[in-house]
C-alpha positions as CSV (number, residue, x, y, z in Angstrom):
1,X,0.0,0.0,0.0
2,X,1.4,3.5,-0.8
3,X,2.2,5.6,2.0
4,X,-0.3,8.1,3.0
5,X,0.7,11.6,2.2
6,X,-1.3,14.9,2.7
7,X,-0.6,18.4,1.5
8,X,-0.4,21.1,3.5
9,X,-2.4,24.0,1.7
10,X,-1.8,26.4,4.4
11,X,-0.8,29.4,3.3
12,X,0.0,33.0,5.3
13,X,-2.7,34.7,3.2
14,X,-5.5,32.5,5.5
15,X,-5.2,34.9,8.0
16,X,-5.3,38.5,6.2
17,X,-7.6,40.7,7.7
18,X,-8.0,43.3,5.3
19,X,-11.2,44.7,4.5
20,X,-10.7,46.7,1.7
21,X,-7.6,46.5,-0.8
22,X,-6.0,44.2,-3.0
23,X,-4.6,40.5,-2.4
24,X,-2.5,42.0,0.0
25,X,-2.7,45.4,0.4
26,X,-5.6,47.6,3.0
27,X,-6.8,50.5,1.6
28,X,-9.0,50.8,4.6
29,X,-6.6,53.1,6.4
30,X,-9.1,55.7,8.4
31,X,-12.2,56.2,10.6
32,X,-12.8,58.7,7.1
33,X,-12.8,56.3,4.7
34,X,-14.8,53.6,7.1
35,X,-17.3,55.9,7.0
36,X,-17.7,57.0,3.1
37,X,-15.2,54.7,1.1
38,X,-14.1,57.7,-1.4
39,X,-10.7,59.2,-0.3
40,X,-8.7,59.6,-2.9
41,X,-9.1,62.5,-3.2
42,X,-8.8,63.7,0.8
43,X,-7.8,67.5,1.9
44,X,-8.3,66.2,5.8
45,X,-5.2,64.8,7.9
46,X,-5.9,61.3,6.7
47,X,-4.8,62.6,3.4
48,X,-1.3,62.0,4.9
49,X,-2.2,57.8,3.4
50,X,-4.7,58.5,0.8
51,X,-3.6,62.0,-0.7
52,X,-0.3,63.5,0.4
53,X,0.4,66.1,-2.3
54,X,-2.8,68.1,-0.8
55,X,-1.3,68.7,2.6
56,X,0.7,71.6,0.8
57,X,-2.8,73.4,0.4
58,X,-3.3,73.0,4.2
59,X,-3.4,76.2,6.7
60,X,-0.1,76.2,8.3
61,X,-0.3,74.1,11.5
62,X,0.3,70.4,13.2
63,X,-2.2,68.2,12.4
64,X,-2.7,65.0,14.1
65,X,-5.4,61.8,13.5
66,X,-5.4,58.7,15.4
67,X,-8.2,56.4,14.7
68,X,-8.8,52.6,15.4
69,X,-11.2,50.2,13.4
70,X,-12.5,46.4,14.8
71,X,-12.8,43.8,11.8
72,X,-14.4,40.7,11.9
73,X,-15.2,38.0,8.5
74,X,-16.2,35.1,8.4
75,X,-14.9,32.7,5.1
76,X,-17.8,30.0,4.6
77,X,-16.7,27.1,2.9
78,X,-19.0,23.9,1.7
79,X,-18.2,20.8,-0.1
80,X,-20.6,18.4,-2.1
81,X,-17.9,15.6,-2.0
82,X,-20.5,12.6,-0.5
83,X,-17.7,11.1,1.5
84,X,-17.1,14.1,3.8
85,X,-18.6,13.7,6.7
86,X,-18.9,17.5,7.1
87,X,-19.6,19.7,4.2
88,X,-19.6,23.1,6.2
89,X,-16.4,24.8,7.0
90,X,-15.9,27.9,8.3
91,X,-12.7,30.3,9.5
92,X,-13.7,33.0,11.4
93,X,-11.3,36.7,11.6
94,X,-11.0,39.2,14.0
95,X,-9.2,42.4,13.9
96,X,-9.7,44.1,17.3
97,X,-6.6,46.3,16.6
98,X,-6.3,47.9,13.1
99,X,-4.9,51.1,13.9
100,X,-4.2,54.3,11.6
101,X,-2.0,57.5,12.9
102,X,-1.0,60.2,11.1
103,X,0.4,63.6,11.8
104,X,1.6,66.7,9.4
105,X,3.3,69.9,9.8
106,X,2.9,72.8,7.5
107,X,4.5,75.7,6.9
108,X,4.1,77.7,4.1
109,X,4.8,76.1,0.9
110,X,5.9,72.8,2.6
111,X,4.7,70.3,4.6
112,X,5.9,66.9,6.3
113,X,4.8,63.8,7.4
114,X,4.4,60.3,8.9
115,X,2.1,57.8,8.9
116,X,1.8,54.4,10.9
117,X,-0.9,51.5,9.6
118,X,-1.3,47.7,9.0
119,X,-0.5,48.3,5.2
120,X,-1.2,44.6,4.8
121,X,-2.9,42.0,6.9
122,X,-4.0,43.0,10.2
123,X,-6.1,40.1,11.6
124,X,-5.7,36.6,13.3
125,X,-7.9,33.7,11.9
126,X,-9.2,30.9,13.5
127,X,-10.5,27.5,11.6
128,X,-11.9,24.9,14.3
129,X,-12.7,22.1,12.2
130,X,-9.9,22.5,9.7
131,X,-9.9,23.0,6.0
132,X,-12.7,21.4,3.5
133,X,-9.6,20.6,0.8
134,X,-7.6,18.6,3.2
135,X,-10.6,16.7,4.9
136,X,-11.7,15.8,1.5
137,X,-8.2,14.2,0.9
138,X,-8.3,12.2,3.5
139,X,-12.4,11.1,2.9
140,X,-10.8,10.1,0.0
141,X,-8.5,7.2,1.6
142,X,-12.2,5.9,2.6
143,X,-12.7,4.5,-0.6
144,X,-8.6,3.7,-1.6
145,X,-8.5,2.0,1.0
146,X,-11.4,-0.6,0.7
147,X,-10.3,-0.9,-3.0
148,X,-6.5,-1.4,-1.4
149,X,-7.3,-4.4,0.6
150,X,-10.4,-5.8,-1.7
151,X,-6.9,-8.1,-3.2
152,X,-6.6,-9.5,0.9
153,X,-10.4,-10.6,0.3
154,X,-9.5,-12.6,-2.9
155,X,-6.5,-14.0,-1.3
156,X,-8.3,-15.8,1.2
157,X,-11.5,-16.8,-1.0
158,X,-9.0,-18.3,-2.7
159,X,-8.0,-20.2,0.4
160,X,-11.6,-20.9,1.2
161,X,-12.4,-18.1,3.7
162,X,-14.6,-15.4,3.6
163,X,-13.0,-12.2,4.7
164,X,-14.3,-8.5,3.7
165,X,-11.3,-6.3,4.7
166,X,-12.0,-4.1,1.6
167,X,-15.6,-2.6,4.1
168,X,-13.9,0.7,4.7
169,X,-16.7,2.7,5.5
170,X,-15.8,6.2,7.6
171,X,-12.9,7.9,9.0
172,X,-12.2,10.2,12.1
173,X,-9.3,12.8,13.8
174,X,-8.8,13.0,16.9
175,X,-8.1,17.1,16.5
176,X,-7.8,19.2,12.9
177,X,-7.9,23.4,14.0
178,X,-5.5,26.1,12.8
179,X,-4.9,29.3,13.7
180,X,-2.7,32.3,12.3
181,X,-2.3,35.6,11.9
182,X,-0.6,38.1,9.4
183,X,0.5,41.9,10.2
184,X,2.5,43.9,8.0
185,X,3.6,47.5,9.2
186,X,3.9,50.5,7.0
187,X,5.7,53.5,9.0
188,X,5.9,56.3,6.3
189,X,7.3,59.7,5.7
190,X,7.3,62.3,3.0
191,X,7.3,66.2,1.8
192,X,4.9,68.0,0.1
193,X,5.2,71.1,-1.4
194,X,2.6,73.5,-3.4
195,X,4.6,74.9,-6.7
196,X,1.0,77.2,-6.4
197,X,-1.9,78.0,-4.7
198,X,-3.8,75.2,-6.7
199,X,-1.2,72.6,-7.4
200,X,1.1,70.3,-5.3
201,X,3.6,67.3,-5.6
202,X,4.4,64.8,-3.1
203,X,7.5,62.4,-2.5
204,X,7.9,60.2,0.1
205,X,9.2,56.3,0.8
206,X,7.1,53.4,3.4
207,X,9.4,51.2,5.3
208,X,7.3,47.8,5.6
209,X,8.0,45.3,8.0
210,X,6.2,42.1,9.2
211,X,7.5,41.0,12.5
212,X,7.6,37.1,13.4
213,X,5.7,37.8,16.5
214,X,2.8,39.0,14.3
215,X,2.8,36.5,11.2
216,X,2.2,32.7,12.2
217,X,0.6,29.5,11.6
218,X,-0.4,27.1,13.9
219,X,-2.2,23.6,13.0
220,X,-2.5,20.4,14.7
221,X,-4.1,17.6,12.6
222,X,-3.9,14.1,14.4
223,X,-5.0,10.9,14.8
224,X,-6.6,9.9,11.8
225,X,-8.2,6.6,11.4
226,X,-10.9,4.3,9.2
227,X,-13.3,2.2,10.3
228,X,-13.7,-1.4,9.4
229,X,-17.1,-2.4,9.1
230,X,-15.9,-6.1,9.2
231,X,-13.8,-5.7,12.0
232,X,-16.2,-3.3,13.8
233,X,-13.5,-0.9,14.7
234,X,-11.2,2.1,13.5
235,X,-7.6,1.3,12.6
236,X,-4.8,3.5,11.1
237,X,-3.9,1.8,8.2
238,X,-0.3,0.7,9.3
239,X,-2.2,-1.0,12.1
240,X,-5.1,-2.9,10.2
241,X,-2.4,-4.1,7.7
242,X,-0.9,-5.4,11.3
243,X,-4.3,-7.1,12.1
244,X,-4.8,-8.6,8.7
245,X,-1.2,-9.9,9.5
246,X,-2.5,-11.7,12.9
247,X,-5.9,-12.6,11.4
248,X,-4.1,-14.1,8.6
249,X,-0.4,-14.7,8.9
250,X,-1.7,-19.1,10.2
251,X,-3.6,-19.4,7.2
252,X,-1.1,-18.4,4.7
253,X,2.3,-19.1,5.9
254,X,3.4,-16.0,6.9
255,X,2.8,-12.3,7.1
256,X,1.4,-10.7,4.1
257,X,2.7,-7.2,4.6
258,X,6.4,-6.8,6.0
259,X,7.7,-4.0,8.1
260,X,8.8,-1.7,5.2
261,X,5.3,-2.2,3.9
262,X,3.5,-1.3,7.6
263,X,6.4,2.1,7.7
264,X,4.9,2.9,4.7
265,X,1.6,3.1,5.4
266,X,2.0,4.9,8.5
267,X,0.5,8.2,9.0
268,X,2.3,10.7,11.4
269,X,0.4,13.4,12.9
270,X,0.9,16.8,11.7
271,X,2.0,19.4,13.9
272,X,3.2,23.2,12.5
273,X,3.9,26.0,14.6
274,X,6.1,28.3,11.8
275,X,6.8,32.2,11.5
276,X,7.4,34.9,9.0
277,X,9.2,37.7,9.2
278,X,10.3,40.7,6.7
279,X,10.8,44.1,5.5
280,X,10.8,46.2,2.1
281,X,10.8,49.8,0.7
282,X,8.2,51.3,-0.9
283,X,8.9,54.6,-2.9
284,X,5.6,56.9,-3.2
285,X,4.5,60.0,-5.7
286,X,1.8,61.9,-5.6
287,X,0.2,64.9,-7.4
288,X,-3.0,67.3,-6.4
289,X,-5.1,70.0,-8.3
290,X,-7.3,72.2,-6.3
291,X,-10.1,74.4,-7.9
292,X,-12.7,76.4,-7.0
293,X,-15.1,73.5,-6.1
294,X,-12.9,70.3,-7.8
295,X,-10.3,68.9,-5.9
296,X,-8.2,66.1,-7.6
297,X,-5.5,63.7,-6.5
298,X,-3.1,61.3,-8.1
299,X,-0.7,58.8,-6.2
300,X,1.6,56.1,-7.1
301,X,3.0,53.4,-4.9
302,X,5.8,51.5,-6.3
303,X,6.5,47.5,-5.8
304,X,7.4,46.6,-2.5
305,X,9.9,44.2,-3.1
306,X,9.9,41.4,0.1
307,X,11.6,38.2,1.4
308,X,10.1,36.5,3.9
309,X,11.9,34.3,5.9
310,X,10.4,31.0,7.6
311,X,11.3,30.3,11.0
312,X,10.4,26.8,12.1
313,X,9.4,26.6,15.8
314,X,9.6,23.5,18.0
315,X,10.6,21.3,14.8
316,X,6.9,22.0,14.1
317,X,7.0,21.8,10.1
318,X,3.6,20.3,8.9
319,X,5.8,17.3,8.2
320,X,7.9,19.2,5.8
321,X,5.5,21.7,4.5
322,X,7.3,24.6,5.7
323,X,11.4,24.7,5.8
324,X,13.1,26.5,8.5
325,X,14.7,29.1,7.0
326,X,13.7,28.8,3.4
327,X,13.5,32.5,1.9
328,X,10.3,33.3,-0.5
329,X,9.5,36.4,-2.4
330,X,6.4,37.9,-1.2
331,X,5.9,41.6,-2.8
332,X,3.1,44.2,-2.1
333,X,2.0,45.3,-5.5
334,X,2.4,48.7,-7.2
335,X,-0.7,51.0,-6.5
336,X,-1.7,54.0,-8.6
337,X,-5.0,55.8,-7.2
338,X,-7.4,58.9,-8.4
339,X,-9.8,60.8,-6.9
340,X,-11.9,63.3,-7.3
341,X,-14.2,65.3,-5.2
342,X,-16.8,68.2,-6.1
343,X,-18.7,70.3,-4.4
344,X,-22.1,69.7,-5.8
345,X,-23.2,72.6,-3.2
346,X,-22.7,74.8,-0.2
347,X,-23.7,71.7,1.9
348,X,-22.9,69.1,0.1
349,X,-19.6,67.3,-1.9
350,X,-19.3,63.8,-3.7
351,X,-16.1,62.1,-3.9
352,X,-15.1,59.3,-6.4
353,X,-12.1,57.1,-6.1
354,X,-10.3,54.5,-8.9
355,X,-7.6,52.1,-7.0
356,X,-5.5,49.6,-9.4
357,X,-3.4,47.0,-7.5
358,X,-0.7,45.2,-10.1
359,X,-1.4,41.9,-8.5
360,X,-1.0,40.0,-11.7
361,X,2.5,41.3,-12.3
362,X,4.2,41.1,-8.5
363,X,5.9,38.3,-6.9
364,X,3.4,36.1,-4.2
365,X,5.7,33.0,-3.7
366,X,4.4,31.0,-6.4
367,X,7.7,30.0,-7.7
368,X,8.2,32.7,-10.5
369,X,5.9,35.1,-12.4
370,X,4.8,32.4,-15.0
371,X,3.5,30.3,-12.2
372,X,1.5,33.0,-10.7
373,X,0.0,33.8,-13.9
374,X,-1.1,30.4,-13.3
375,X,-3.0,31.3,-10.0
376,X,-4.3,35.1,-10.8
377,X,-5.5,36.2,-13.9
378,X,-5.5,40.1,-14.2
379,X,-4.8,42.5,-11.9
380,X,-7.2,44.1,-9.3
381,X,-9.1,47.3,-9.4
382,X,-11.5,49.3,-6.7
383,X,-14.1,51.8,-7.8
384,X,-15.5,53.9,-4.8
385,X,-18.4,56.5,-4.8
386,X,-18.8,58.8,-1.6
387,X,-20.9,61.1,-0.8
388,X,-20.9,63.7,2.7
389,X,-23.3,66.5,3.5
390,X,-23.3,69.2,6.6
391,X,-26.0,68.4,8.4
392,X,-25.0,70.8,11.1
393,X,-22.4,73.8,11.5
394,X,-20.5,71.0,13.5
395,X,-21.9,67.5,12.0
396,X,-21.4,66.0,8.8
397,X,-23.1,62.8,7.7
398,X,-21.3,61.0,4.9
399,X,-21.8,57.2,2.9
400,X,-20.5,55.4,0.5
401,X,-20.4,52.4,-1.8
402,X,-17.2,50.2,-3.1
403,X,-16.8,47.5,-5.8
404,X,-13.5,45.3,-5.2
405,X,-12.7,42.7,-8.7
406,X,-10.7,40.6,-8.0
407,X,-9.4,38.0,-11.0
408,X,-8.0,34.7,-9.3
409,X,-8.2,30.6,-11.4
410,X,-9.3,28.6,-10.1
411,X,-6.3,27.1,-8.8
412,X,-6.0,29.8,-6.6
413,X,-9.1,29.5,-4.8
414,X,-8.5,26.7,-1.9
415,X,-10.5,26.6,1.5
416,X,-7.4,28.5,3.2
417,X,-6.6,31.0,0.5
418,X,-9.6,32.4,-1.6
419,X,-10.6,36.4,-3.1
420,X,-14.2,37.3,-3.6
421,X,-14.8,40.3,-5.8
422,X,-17.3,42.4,-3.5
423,X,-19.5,45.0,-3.1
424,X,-19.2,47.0,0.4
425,X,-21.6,49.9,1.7
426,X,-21.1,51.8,4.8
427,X,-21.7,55.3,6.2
428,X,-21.4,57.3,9.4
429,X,-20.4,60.9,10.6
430,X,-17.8,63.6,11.6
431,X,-18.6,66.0,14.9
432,X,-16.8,68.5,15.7
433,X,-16.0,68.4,19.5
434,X,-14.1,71.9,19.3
435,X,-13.2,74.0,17.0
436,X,-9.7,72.1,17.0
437,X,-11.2,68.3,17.4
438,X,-13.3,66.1,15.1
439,X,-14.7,62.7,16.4
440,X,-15.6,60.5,13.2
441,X,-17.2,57.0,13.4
442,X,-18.3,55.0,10.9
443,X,-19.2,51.3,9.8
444,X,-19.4,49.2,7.0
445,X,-21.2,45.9,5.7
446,X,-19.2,43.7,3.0
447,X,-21.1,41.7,0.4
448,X,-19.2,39.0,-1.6
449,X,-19.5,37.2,-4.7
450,X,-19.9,33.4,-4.0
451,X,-16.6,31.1,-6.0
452,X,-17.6,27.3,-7.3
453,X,-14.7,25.8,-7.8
454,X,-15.6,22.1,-9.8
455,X,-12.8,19.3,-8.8
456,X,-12.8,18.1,-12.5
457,X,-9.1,16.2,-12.8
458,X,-7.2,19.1,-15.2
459,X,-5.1,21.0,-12.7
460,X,-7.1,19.9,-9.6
461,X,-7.5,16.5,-8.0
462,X,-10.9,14.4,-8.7
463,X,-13.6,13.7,-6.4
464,X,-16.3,12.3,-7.7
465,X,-19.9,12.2,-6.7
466,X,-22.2,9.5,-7.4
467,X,-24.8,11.0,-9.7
468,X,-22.5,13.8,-10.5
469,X,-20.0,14.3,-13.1
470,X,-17.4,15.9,-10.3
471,X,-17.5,17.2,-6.4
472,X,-17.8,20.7,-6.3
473,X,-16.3,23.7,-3.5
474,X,-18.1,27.0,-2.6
475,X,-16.4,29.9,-0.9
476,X,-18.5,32.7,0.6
477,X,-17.8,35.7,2.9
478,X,-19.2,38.1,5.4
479,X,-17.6,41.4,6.7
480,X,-18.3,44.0,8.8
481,X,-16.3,46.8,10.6
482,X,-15.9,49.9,12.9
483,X,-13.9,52.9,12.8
484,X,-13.4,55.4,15.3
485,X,-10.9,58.4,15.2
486,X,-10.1,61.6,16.2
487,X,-8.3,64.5,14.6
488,X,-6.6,67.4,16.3
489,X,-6.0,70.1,14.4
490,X,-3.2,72.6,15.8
491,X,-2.1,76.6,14.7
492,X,-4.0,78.3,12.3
């Protein structure tokens, strides 16, 4: 019998966090934009992430935000694969702690500033009852193995017994959860300066780092068994090919398996406890065109060009899946933005945003840009539409709508690593405590597009269904989250 082997499909992307962004970027970088989606084109302090030319058209002053938002997803999985003996799997994220602080200083035609956020990641993610991809794998050894040992059952007719060692008719674990999570830090810094009253420039450079302590994976996956329906009990298979030996070894002269052949078939719980860590560069641009009621701005965001390093814990390894050590590529893609906002009246402005994320072309530790083209298929884009009106000399109401597209194959999509495209609404406020402090709070509500993935043979492995061509995989999300923040606002 052929040893029993199972792949480890988890990868660090299980445990993002984002809410908004591309495959691993968060765009979701303020109370602001938690609360109307559009802010490309900002001319408050949390322009310092989304807009940083305009802080040249700020009054002179220090100007200060610190804002915090609480995540939470869930990623629904179900599998139509009959011998599963759970089709529902879901991992649940939290982000309690997705902070966003900024600060600027301007003083006549220049200003300068620094930004802290979770530029990637952000969340820790918890699957209790494993992963439908793997489980299916091993539901799968249900039926190998009863085809395995239907040769024992001839054997011994042919001796004149009746055996039925091939009535493998379940499995079990004794434990299959993982856990993980994935942060990465951007600290940034930059100068903006106004050539005129109306237009600006901005350069500036992110230093991104993702500390060890903050990217992990944990999974425990053990005791794994079949049951015999003909023995009326639940063997691993290394040990029912040692009781077909007892039952049998008298009747035929001798053992039928050896020891190589029991090693073989051994199955060794699977233990990982792994880390990542670290760090890249990310050089920035950005442009911004006031008018009398248009404001406009432009930013680029070069690749971020990272190595993460693996760091085995324990001798933990998910029985080889992860190397200690072992260096991968794992880049955050260029990002070029646009917004616009116009003041439709005294009262009221709309704000429209276009984000494009160069997933297809960066490098995601899939062995080389050919073999990612493999996984995603063009790159990803955000749309955004916003709208805010002053309710009240000190309260302003705002909302907003988003459309993420995302383009993975379907080889990307697994039950520990899969993008929906989605459609996210949200809305909330901006009160002004003092003429120098703004409270802002907002939520949002995620949507997602459902994934069927068929398990059809070309590419990915077979499962079939009784009645059915092929088994078949959905993924499905829900997200939600809340921002809070406060600006302070400092001089003029």
């Amino acid at each position: 019998m052929k040893r029993f082997t199972l792949s480890l499909l988890i990868l660090l992307s299980l445990t993002t966090g984002s809410f908004a962004g591309g495959i691993v970027t968060n765009s979701n970088q303020s109370a602001m934009f938690v609360r109307m989606l559009a802010r490309d084109a900002s001319t408050d302090i949390d322009a310092v992430y989304y807009n940083p030319a305009a802080l040249a058209l700020f009054k002179d002053g220090l100007y200060i935000s610190i804002s915090n938002q609480v995540i939470g997803k869930t990623n629904k999985v179900s599998n139509d694969y009959y011998l599963l003996n759970n089709n529902t799997f879901d991992g649940k994220i939290m982000a309690p702690v997705f902070p966003g602080i900024y600060g600027a200083y301007k003083k006549g035609k220049w200003a300068v500033s620094l930004g802290i956020n979770p530029i990637g990641g952000g969340g820790g993610a918890k699957y209790d009852n494993g992963f439908a991809d793997i489980e299916a794998g091993i539901a799968a050894n249900t039926s190998a193995m009863g085809k395995a040992f239907s040769g024992i059952d001839v054997l011994t007719q042919s001796q004149g017994m009746t055996t039925n060692y091939d009535s493998i008719t379940d499995y079990r674990f004794a434990s299959f959860n993982a856990e993980g999570k994935e942060v990465r830090i951007g600290v940034q810094t930059g100068v903006s300066y106004a050539l005129t009253e109306y237009f600006s420039v901005f350069a500036g450079i992110r230093y991104v780092v993702a500390p060890a302590s903050m990217n992990t994976v944990n999974m425990e996956l053990t005791g794994i068994e079949f049951y015999s329906a003909y023995k009326n009990a639940w063997y691993s298979p290394d040990k029912y090919m040692e009781q077909i030996n007892t039952d049998l070894s008298g009747a035929v002269g001798g053992d039928i398996f050896d020891q190589e052949a029991l090693d073989d078939a051994k199955i060794a719980d699977t233990y990982a406890d792994v880390s990542f860590s670290g760090s890249g560069f990310t050089p920035m641009i950005g442009l911004n065109l006031k008018l009398e009621k248009m404001n406009i701005g432009l930013k680029y965001e070069h690749l971020t060009r990272m190595k993460m390093t693996t760091t085995v814990n324990d001798e933990k390894s998910g029985n080889g899946t992860y190397i200690n050590n072992k260096e991968k590529r794992s880049d955050m893609p260029p990002l070029f933005t646009i917004g616009v906002s116009y003041d439709v009246m005294e009262k009221l402005k709309v704000t429209g945003s276009f984000r494009h994320y160069w997933d297809f072309d960066s490098n995601y530790s899939f062995e080389g840009k050919d073999e990612q083209r493999k996984f995603i298929e063009k790159n990803t884009w955000e749309v955004a539409l916003g709208a805010e009106y002053q309710l009240m000399e000190n309260l302003i109401v705002s909302a907003g709508f988003q459309r993420t597209k995302f383009s993975p194959s379907r080889y990307y999509q697994i039950s520990s690593r899969n993008i929906l495209s989605n459609n996210t609404l949200a809305f909330g406020g901006t009160y002004g405590v003092s003429e120098t402090v703004n409270i802002t709070l907002g939520v949002g509500f995620a949507m997602y597009s459902d994934y069927t993935k068929e398990y059809d043979g070309n590419g990915i492995q077979k499962y079939y269904n009784p009645g059915y061509e092929f088994a078949s995989e959905t993924y499905d999300k829900s997200a939600w989250m809340l921002g809070i923040g406060a600006d302070f606002r400092l001089g003029n």
